[in-house]
N, C-alpha and C positions, 0 to 999 in steps of 0.2 A: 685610744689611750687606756692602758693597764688602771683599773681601778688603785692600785696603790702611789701609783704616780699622780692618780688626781690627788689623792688626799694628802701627797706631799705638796701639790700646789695651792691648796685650799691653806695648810698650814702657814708656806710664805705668804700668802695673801693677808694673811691675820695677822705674822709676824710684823709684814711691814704696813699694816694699819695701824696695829699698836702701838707705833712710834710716833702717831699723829697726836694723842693728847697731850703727852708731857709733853712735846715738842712745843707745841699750839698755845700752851698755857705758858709757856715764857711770847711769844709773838703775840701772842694778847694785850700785852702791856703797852702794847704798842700801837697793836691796829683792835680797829669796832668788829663784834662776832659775826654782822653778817656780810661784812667786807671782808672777813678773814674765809668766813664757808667759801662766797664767790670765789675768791682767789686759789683758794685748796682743790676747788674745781677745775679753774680754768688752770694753774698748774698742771694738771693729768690732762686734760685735753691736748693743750699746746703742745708739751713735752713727747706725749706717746704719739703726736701730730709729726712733729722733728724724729723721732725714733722712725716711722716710718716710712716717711721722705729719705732719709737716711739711708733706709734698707732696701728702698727700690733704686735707688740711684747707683749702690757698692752690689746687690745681687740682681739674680732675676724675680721679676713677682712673686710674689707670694700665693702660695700655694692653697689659701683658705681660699671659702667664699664667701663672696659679697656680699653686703644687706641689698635687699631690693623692696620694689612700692608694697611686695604683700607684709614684708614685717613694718611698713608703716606705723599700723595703731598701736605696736608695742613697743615702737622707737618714741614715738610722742608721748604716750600712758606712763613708760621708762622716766624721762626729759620730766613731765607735769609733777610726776611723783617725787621725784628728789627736790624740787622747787618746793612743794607744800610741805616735806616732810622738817626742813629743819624752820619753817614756820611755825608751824603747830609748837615744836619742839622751842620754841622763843618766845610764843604765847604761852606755855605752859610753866618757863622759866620764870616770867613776871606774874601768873596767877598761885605760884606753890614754890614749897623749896628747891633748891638745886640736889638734895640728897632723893626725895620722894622723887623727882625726875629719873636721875641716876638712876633708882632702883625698876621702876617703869619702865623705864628703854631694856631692862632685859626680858619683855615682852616681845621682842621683835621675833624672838627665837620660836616662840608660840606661836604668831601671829604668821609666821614663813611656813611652818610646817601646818598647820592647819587650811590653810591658804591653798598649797600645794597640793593636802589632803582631800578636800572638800570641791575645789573648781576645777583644777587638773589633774585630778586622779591621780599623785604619784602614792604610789605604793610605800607603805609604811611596816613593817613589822613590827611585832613585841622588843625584839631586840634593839632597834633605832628606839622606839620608844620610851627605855627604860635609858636608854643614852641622853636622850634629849631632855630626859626629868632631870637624871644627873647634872646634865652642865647647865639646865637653864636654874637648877637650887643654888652650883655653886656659884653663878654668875650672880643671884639677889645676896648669896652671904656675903659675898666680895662685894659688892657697895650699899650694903645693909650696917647702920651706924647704931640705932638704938630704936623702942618702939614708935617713937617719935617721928623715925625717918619716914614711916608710910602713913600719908592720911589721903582719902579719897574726895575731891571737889572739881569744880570745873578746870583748873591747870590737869589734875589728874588725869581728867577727861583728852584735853590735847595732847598731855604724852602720848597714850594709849592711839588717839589719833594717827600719832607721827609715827608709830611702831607698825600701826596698819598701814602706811601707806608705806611705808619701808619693804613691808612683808611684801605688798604687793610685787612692789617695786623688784624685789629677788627673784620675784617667779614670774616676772614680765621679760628681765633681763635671762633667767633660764631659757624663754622661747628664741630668745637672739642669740643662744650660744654656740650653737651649728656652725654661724657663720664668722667672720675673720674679727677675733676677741680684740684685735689691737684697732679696730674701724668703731667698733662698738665702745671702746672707752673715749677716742675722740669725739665723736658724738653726743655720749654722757656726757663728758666732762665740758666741752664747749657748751653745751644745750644749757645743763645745769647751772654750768656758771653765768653762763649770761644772764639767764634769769635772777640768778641769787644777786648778781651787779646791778640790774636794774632796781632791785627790791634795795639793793643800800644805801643806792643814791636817791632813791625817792626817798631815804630813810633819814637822807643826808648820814649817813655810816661812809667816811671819805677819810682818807688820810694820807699827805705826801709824804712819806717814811719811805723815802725807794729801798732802802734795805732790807728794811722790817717785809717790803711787799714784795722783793723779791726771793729771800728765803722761802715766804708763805708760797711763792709761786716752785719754789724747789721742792719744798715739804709735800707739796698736792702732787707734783708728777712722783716724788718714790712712794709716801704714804696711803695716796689714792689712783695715782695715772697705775702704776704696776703692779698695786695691789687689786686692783679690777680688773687687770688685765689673769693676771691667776687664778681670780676669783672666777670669772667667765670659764677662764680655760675648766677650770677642774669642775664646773655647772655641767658642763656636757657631757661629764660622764656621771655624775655621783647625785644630780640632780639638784633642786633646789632646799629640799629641805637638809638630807647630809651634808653638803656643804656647807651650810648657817651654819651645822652643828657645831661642824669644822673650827668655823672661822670664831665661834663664841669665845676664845683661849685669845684673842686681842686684846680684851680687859686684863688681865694677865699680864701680857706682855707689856701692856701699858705700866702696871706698877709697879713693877720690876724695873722698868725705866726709872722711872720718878723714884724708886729708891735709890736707885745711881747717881740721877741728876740732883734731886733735892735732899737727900739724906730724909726721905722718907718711912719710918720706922715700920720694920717688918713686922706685921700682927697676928696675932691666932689666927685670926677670922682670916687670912689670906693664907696660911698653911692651913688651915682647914677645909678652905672655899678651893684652894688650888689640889689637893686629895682627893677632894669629889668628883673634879674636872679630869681628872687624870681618869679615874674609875670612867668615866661618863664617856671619855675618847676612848679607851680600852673595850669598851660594848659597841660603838659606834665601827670599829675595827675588826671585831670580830661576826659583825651581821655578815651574815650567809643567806645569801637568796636565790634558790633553786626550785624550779619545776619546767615540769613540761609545760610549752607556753608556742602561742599562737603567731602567726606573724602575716597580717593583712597587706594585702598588693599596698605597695608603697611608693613614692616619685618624688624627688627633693633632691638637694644640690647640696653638700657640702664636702669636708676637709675631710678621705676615708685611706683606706690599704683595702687589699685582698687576701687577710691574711685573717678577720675575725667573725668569718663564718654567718656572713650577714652582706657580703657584698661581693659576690657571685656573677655577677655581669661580666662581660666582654667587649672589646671594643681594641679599637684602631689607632686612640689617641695617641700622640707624641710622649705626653706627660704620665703617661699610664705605664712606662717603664719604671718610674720615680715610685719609693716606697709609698709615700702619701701625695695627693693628690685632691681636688675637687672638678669636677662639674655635674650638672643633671641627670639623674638615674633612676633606675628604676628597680623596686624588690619585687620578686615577685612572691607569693604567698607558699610559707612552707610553716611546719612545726619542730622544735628539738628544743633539745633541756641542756641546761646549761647556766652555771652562774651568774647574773646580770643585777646591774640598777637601772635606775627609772633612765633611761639615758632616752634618744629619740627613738631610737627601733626596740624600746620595751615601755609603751605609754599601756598595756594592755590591762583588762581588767583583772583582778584579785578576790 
């Protein structure tokens, strides 16, 4: 995939996440917060579950690949981490304000790139860097109220929690992005949801509002089933932390809603906060990453072409006439320069 096509996927992915708060915040009136997460989950589960039964019934298989037992611990680590993240983030709600939260959850942006930085070596330049300062400042002035809105105590503490296990969570779901992005969000989204179901009814958080619970179940498969479904996509090429960067402009698009929905009055602090963001995608856009660069004997299985000078193999298959294609392969070791992101066949050191 063309690095510019990932970062128009990354952008729908934010687009249509963005439409999850306002949205959410009218359905709230209606259903409990943590019967509302479950729901927004199992929504994208089931939904991208039906999309897919769908598309194997009307074509032929799909041409990605599979998850198998070796990406196990990062399908469960994926699954545990969504489950604790909007806990912390609901203990943090009843120990501090909902504004000092708000402004805390744009830690995750910090918490994904350093994440990335420090355990899987994705490669960072000065120029990402100075992108990711940009949209992670205009993301605190966009829900930054007054000095009163930041005070640091133990809810502070479980935001920061839920942003790290968030962070994780992005760069767990990067290792799974090789293989078929639409298995990966049913997975997610079923896994998570049940969990978060089980968590509301132990919580007694129940409500029979078929309506109310079926929008929330329409809300999750476009807000969350297709927006992780883009989000994945555009992870396998641009990696985990570009991607965040990416996706940071959801806040945005969220208030921008809510000024439609609710005649919510446009402020400095959002044409200032949104001019930042713009600058901050602008550098994010223009990272250049070139050098000569090494490429170690390789063997993995997924969704590739023969056409981006990394996958040089021969073979006999049927499917192998088809532009893109997967099964098991193997690289073998050569060197050449050429523009690239942390994708899988550039995890190399810097």
């Amino acid at each position: 995939m063309s690095q510019k096509r990932a970062v128009g996927l990354a952008i729908l992915a934010a687009a249509l996440y963005g439409i999850s708060s306002p949205v959410s915040k009218g359905l709230l009136e209606h259903l409990p917060p943590t019967l509302m997460a479950a729901l927004l989950y199992l929504g994208a589960g089931l939904g991208m579950l039906l999309v897919n039964l769908s598309r194997s019934i009307a074509t032929r298989p799909s041409s990605e690949a599979r998850l198998t037992r070796r990406e196990l611990p990062f399908i469960l680590g994926m699954i545990l981490l969504d489950i604790a993240a909007p806990v912390f983030l609901m203990l943090a709600l009843t120990l501090t304000t909902a504004a000092n939260v708000s402004l805390l959850n744009n830690f995750e942006i910090v918490a994904t790139t350093l994440i990335a930085l420090a355990i899987f070596r994705e490669a960072i330049g000065r120029t990402l860097w100075v992108a990711i300062t940009l949209i992670t400042t205009a993301s605190f002035i966009l829900s930054f109220e007054d000095l009163s809105s930041l005070s640091f105590s133990i809810g502070s503490l479980f935001a920061i929690l839920a942003c790290l296990c968030w962070g994780f969570e992005n760069n767990f779901t990067r290792k799974l992005s090789l293989k078929d992005p639409m298995q990966i969000v049913v997975i997610k989204g079923l896994g998570s949801g049940t969990g978060a179901l089980i968590l509301a009814v132990a919580m007694r958080q129940v409500s029979t509002d078929v309506l109310a619970i079926s929008l929330a179940l329409l809300l999750g498969f476009v807000a969350y089933g297709l927006s992780i479904y883009f989000y994945v996509s555009a992870q396998r090429t641009l990696g985990a932390a570009r991607t965040s960067a990416y996706y940071a402009i959801a806040p945005f698009i969220g208030v921008l809603l809510s000024i439609i929905l609710y005649g919510q009055p446009l402020s400095a602090s959002f044409v200032i906060a949104l001019a930042i963001m713009l600058l901050g995608a602008f550098f994010a856009a223009i990272e250049h990453h070139k050098h000569a660069h090494w490429h170690e004997p390789l063997a993995h299985d997924h969704r590739h072409h023969h056409h981006d000078g990394h996958h040089t193999h021969s073979h006999d298959r049927p499917d192998a006439q088809d532009p893109e294609h997967s099964h098991f392969h193997t690289h073998e070791a050569h060197e050449h320069t050429h523009r690239h992101t942390p994708d899988t066949h550039h995890q190399h050191n810097h």
